[in-house]
C-alpha positions in Angstrom: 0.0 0.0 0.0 1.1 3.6 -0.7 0.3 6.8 1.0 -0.8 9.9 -0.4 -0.6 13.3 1.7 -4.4 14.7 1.6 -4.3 17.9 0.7 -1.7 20.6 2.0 -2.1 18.7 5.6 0.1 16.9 7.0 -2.1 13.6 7.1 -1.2 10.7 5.3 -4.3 8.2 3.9 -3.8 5.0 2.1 -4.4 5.5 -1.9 -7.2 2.9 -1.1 -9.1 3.4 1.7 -12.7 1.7 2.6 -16.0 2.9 2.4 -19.5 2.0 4.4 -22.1 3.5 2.2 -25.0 0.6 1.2 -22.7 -2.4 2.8 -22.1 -2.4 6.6 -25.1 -2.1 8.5 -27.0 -3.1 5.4 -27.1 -5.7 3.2 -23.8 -7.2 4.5 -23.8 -9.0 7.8 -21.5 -7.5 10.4 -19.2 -10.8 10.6 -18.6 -9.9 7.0 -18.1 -6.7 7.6 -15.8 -7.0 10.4 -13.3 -9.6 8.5 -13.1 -7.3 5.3 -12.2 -3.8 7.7 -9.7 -6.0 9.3 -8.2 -7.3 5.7 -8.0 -3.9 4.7 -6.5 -3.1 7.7 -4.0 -6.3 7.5 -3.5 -4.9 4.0 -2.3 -1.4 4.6 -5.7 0.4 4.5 -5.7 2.9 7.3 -8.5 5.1 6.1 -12.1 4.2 6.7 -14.7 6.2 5.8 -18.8 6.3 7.0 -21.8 8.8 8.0 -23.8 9.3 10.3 -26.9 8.4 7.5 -25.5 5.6 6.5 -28.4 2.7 7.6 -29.3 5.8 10.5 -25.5 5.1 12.2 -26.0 1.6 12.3 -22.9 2.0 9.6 -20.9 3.9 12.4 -21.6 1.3 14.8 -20.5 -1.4 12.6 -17.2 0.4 11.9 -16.8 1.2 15.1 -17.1 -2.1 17.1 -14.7 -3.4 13.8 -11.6 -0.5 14.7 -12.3 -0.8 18.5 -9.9 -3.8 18.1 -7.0 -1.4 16.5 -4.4 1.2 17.8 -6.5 4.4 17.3 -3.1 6.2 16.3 -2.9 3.4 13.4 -6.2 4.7 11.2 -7.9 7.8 10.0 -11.5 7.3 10.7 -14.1 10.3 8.4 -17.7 10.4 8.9 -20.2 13.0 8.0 -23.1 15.3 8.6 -25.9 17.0 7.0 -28.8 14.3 6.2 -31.9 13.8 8.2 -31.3 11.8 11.5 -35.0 12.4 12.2 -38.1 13.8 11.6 -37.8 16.9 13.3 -36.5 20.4 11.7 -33.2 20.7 13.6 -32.8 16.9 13.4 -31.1 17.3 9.8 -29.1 20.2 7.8 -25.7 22.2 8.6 -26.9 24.5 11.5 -24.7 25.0 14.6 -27.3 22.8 16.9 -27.3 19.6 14.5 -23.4 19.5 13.7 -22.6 20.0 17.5 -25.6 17.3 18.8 -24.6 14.9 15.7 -20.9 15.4 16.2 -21.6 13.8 19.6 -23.9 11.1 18.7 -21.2 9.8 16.2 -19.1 9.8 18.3 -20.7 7.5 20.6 -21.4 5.4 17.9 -18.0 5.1 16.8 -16.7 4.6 20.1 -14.0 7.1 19.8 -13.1 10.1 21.6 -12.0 12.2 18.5 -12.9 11.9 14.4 -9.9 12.3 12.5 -11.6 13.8 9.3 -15.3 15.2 9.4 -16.9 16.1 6.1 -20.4 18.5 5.5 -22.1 16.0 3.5 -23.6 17.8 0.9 -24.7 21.7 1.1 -27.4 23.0 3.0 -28.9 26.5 1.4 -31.1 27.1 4.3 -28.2 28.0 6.7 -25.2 30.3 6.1 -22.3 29.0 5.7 -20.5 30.9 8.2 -22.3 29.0 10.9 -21.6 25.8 9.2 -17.7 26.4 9.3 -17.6 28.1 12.6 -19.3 25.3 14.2 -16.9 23.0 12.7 -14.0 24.8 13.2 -15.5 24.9 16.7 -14.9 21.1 17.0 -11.8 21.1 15.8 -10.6 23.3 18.8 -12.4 21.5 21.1 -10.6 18.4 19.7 -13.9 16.3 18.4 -12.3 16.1 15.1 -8.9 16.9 13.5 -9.8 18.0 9.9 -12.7 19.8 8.4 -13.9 18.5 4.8 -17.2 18.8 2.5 -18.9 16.5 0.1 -21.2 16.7 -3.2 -20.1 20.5 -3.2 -20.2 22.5 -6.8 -17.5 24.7 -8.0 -19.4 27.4 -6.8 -20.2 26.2 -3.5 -16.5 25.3 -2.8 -15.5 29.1 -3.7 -18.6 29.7 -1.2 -17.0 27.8 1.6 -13.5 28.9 1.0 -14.4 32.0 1.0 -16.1 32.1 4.5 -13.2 29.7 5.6 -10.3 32.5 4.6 -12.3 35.9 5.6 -12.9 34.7 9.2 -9.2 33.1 9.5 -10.8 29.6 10.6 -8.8 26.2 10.0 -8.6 25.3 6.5 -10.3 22.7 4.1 -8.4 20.0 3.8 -10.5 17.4 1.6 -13.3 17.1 -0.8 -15.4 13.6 -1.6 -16.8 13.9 -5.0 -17.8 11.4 -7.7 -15.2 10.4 -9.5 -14.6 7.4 -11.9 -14.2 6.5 -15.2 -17.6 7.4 -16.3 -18.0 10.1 -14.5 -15.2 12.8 -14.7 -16.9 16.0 -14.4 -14.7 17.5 -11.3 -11.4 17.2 -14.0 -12.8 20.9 -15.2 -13.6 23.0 -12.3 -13.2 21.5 -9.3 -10.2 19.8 -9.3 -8.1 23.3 -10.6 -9.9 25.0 -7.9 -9.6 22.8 -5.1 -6.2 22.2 -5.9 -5.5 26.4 -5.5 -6.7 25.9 -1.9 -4.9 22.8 -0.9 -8.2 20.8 -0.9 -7.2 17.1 -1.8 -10.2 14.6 -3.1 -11.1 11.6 -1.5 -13.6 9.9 -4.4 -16.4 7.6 -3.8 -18.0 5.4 -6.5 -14.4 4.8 -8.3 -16.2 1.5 -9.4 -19.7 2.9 -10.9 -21.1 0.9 -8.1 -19.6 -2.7 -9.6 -20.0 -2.0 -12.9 -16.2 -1.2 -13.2 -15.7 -4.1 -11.3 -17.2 -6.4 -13.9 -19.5 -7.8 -11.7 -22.2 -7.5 -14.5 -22.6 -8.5 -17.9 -25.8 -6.8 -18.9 -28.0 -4.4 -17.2 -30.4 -7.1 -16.1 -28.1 -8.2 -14.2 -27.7 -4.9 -12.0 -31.1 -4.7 -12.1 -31.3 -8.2 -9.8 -28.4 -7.2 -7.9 -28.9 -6.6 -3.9 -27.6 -3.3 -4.1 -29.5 -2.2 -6.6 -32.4 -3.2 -4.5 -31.6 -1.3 -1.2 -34.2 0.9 -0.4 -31.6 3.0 1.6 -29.2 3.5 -1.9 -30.6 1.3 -4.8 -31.7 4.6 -6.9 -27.7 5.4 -6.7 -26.7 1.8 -7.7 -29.5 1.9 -10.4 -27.8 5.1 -12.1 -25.7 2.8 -13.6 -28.3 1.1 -15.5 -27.2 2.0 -19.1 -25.9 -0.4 -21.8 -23.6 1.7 -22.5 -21.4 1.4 -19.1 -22.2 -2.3 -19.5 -20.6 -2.5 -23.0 -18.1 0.0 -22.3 -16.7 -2.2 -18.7 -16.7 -4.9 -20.8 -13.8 -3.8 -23.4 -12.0 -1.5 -20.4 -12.0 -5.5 -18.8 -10.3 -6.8 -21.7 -7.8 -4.6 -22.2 -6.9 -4.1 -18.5 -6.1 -8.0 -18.7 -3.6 -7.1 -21.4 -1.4 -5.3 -18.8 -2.1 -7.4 -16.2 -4.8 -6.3 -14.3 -8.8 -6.8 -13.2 -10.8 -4.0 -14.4 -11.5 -2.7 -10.7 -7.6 -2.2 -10.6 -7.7 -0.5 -13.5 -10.3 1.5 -12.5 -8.9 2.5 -9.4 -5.6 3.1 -11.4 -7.4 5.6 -13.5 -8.4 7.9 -10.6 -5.1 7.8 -8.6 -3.1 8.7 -11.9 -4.6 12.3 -10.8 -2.0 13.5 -8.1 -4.7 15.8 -6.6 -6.7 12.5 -5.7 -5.6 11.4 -2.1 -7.7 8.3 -1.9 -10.1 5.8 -3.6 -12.8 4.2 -1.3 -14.2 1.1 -2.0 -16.9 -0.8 -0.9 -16.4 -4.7 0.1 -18.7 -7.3 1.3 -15.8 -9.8 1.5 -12.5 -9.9 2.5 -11.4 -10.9 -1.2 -12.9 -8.4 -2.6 -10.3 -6.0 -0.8 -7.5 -8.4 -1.6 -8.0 -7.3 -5.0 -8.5 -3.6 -4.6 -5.5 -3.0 -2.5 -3.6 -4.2 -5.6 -4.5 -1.2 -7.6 -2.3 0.9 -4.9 1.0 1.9 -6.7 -0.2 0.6 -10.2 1.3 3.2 -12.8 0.9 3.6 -16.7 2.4 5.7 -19.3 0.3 8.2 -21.0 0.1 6.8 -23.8 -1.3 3.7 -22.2 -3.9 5.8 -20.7 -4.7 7.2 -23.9 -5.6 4.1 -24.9 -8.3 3.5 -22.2 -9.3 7.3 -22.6 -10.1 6.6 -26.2 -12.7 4.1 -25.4 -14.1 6.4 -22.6 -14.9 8.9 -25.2 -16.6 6.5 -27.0 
């Protein structure tokens, strides 16, 4: 495993690091879960990365009672905040009351006294972001957390947040999660040039369009019958994938990753960590092997002109 600086921090994450969105507390049962965080750990992975949303923090707890067996100074441990933890009004969004009471509750159900990285999940336009980012710079003094980070944020809203971060002299933004694979490479024009101005590294989720670049299915009816794709807590993500094209496309990408050597989820993981700017890739495993094989995408490296090759067929 190799380590990737996130940002202009001083942290170090694993290039591969492993994720808890639609698996652990979910469809996958926690024995499963527990034996693939430890693999990753076993492997090198020392970033893990949940939310408080994720199955209503059963995902936290999961991760939790999985880490509780490890050094804490030996992992990074992210969650997030922002989506509705209730029914109420205050029980959701990026106000000063629900970072501060959620901050706590995850907490708890991490079993930790400190989150290492804590990310604003997605933007919230009914409160000002100066709230937001004084409240989380707030924890970060108080110790609850280490490093500030957002999620699902826009060009726009990054210069937004920055902006509020550098007028008021509170502790920087150190990472952004965005989408980010070979299908998907939107953040290449805007937010990856801006973010990289402000020392802002990326941690990307969905590097494997949610198994299609995996090549875990052959058609789209396959997807379709697949468990993810039926989780009421994140099918309609899974189900975004449902195109022919992907389908078609993962199938040739598979072929010609096997010419160099590699499973197309290697290659896949390859592709975003040739972009220096991307810190880490987080996966999603419901066994230990499948984390065998994603760890073995750390340190992969092709020429450009092998990536050209690839990129030709992305462009269809």
């Amino acid at each position: 495993m190799e380590y990737r600086k996130l940002g202009a921090s001083g942290l170090k994450v694993s290039e591969i690091s492993l994720g808890s969105w639609l698996t652990y507390g979910g469809y996958v049962g926690k024995e499963a879960a527990r034996q693939s965080i430890l693999k990753a750990y076993d492997a090198g992975v020392n970033f893990f990365d949940t939310a408080n949303v994720y199955m209503q923090g059963e995902a936290e707890r999961v991760v939790g009672e999985a880490l509780s067996r490890l050094p804490r100074s030996t992992y990074v441990l992210a969650t997030k905040v922002r989506g509705p933890m209730g029914d109420l009004p205050n029980q959701q969004g990026l106000s000063r009351k629900h970072i501060m009471e959620q901050c706590d509750a995850s907490l708890k159900r991490l079993g930790t006294d400190y989150i290492d990285l804590y990310y604003c999940h997605y933007p919230d336009t009914e409160t000002p972001m100066e709230e937001t980012y004084r409240a989380m710079d707030d924890l970060v003094g108080q110790g609850k957390v280490l490093y500030v980070g957002f999620s699902n944020m826009s060009a726009s809203d990054i210069k937004q947040a920055v902006g509020v971060v550098e007028r008021r002299g509170l502790r920087p933004i150190v990472a952004n999660q965005p989408l980010y694979n070979m299908f998907a490479a939107d953040i290449e024009a805007e937010v990856l040039p801006l973010c990289d101005r402000h020392g802002i590294g990326q941690v990307v989720y969905s590097p494997l369009a949610q198994g299609v670049l995996a090549g875990r299915f052959k058609s789209v009816s396959d997807l379709t019958g697949s468990a993810r794709a039926a989780d009421a807590n994140g099918g309609e993500a899974v189900r975004s994938w449902l195109k022919e094209e992907y389908v078609d496309r993962a199938r040739i990408l598979q072929e010609m990753a096997s010419d160099f050597g590699l499973t197309l989820s290697q290659l896949a993981l390859a592709w975003t960590l040739r972009h220096p700017q991307v810190a880490s890739a987080i996966v999603g495993a419901s066994r230990p092997e499948q984390v065998e094989e994603n760890v073995r995408a750390s340190g992969v490296r092709l020429s450009g002109a092998q990536w050209a090759e690839f990129e030709a067929v992305l462009g269809g």
